[in-house]
N, C-alpha and C positions, 0 to 999 in steps of 0.2 A: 520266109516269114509270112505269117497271118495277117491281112490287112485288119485287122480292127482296133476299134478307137475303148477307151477307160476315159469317162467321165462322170462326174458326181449323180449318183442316184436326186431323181424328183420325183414328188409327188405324182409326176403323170405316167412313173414305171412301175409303179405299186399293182396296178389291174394285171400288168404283164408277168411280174415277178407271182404274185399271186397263181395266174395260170400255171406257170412255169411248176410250182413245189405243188400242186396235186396232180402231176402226172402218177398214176399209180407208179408207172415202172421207174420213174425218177427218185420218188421217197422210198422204194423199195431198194435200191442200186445206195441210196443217201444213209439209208439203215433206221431213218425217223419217220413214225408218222403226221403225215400233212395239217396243218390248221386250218380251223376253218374261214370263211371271210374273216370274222370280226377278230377272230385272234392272230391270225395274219397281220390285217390292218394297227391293231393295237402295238404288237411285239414289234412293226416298224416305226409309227411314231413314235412309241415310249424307248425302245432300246437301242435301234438303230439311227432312225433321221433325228430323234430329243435329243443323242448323245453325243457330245461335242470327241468324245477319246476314240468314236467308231470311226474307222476310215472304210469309206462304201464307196465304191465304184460299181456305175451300170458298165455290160458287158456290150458293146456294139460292133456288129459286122454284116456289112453291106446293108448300110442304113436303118437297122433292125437294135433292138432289143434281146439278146437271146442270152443273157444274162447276167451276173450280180457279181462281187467279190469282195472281200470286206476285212478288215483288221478288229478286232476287239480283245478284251480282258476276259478271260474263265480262268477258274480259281488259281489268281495271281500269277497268271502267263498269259504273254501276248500271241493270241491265237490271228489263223486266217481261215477263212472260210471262202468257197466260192461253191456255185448252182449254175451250170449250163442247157439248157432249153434240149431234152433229148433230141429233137430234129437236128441238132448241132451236136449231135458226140461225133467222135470218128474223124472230125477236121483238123484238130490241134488245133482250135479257139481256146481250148484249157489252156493248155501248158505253153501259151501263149501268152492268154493273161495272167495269169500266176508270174511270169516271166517279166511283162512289164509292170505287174504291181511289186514284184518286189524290189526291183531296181526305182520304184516313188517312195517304199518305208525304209526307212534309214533302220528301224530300229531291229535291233539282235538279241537275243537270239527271237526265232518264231516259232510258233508248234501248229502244229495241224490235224485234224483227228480224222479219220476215214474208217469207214467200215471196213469190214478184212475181205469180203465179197467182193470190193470195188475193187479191183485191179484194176483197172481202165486210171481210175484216179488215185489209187496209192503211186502207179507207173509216173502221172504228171507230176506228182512234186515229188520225187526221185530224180525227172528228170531236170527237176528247178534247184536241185541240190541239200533237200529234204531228205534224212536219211533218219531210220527207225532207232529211238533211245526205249521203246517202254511199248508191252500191251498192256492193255486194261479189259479184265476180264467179266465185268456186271453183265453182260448177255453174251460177251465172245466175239462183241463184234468192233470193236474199238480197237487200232493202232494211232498209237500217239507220236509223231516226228518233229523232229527238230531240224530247221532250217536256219544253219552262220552265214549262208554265202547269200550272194544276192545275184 
């Protein structure tokens, strides 16, 4: 097991989280392009930290920030998202925290959307018990999973 901790994003992981989604090679691997400050800043007070139904979790290990995980609604399914700090791929910090946030959301079913590139993170929740219902084909790069177990 991975030592690290899930606790409630604050406004003082916003500069960090920010670093984290313009790494080229991370929004590249993520399949979207990066925002910039101010829309960064914006899309987390207004949709993330304003919204009482998002569940966010900062990612922490070995006293560090190294990144985010989150429960929200897209178009009328309870999705999860999560962003790891590339210095951190390769550890199972993912499929770790994926691991312990889903054993905090009670709720079922979950879906999760991943670029088809990403195997490194279609692999993680596969192995958090995420198994593929559905592509979506707008650029080819979207699998959509459903997670019952926890």
């Amino acid at each position: 097991m991975i030592d690290i901790a899930l606790r409630e994003v604050v406004e003082d992981d916003l500069p960090t989280l920010f670093a984290h989604q313009i790494d080229p090679a991370a929004h590249r691997m993520a399949g979207f392009k990066p925002r910039d400050h101010d829309a960064f800043m914006e899309h987390w007070h207004v949709k993330i930290l304003g919204d009482p139904t998002v569940e966010k979790r900062a990612i922490v290990y070995a006293g560090e920030v190294v990144g985010h995980i989150g429960c929200f609604d897209r178009d009328g399914k309870r999705e999860i998202g999560y962003w790891i700090a590339r210095e951190h791929w390769g550890k199972g910090i993912a499929t770790e925290a994926v691991s312990r946030f889903l054993a905090q959301v009670a709720e079922r079913p979950l879906y999760a959307g991943v670029a088809k590139h990403n195997l490194a993170s279609l692999r993680v929740l596969e192995k958090c018990g995420f198994t593929i219902v559905e592509e979506e084909e707008p650029d080819g790069v979207l699998l959509v999973l459903e997670g019952r177990a926890g």
